[in-house]
C-alpha positions as CSV (number, residue, x, y, z in Angstrom):
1,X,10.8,-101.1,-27.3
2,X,8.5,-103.0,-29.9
3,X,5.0,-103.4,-30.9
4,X,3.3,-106.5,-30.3
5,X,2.1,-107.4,-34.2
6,X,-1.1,-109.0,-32.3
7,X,-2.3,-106.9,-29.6
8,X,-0.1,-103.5,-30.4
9,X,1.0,-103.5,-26.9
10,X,4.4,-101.0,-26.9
11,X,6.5,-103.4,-24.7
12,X,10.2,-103.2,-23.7
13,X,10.4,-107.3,-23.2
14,X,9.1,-107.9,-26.7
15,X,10.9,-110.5,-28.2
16,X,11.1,-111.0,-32.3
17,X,10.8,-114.6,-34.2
18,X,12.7,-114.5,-37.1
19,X,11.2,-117.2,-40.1
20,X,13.2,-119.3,-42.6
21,X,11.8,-116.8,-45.3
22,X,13.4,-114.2,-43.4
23,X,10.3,-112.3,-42.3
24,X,11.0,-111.1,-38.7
25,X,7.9,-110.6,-36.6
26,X,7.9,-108.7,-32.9
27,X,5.4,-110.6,-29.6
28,X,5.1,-109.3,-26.2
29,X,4.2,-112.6,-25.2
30,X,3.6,-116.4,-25.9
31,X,0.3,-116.4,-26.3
32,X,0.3,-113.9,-29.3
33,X,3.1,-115.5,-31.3
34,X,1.2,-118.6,-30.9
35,X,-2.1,-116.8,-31.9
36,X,0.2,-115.3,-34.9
37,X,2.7,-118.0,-35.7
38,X,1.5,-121.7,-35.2
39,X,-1.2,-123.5,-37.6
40,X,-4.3,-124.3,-37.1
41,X,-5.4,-128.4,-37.3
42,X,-7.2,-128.9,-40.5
43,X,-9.8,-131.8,-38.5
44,X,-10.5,-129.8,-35.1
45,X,-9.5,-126.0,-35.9
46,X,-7.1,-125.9,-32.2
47,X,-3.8,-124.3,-32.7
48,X,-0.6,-127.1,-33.1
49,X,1.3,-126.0,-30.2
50,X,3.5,-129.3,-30.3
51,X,4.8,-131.3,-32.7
52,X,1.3,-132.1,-34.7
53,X,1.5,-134.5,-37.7
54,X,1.8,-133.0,-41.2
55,X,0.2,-135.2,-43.9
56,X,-0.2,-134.3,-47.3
57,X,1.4,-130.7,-46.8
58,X,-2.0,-130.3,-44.1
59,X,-1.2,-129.7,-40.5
60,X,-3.0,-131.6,-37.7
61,X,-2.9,-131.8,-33.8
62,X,-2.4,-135.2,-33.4
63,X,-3.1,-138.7,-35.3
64,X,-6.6,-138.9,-34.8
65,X,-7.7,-136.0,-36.3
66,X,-5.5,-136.4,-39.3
67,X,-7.3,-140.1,-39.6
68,X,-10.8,-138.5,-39.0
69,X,-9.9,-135.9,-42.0
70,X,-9.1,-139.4,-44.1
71,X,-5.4,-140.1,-43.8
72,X,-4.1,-143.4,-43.8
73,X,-1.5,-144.8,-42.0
74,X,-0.8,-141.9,-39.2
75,X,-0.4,-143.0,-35.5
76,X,0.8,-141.3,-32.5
77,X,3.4,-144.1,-31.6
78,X,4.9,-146.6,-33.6
């Protein structure tokens, strides 16, 4: 079994994400690797669940919010 590095829930399903810096961290669910592991939108402050758009070594949700934050050039479709 394995503690949940979010919650601390002692759970025998945990699963572990493993990072390319080779830090390995333990979940007992989505929701709290997400919580733990995905980046936060610099424009809106939602977690990027999906692809998001990186600009400028910033992370962003989607297209608009990286043009409302003042990057040029970033759509959703080409």
């Amino acid at each position: 079994m394995a503690e949940c590095e979010v919650c601390g829930n002692d759970y025998d399903m945990a699963f572990y994400v493993e990072t390319q810096d080779g830090s390995r961290h333990a979940f007992d669910s989505f929701s709290c690797a997400i919580h733990r592991m995905a980046p936060i939108c610099e424009h809106c402050r939602t977690r990027v669940i999906g692809h998001g758009v990186e600009a400028d070594g910033q992370w962003y949700c989607c297209a608009h919010c990286a043009r409302e934050a003042g990057k040029a050039g970033i759509v959703d479709r080409v």
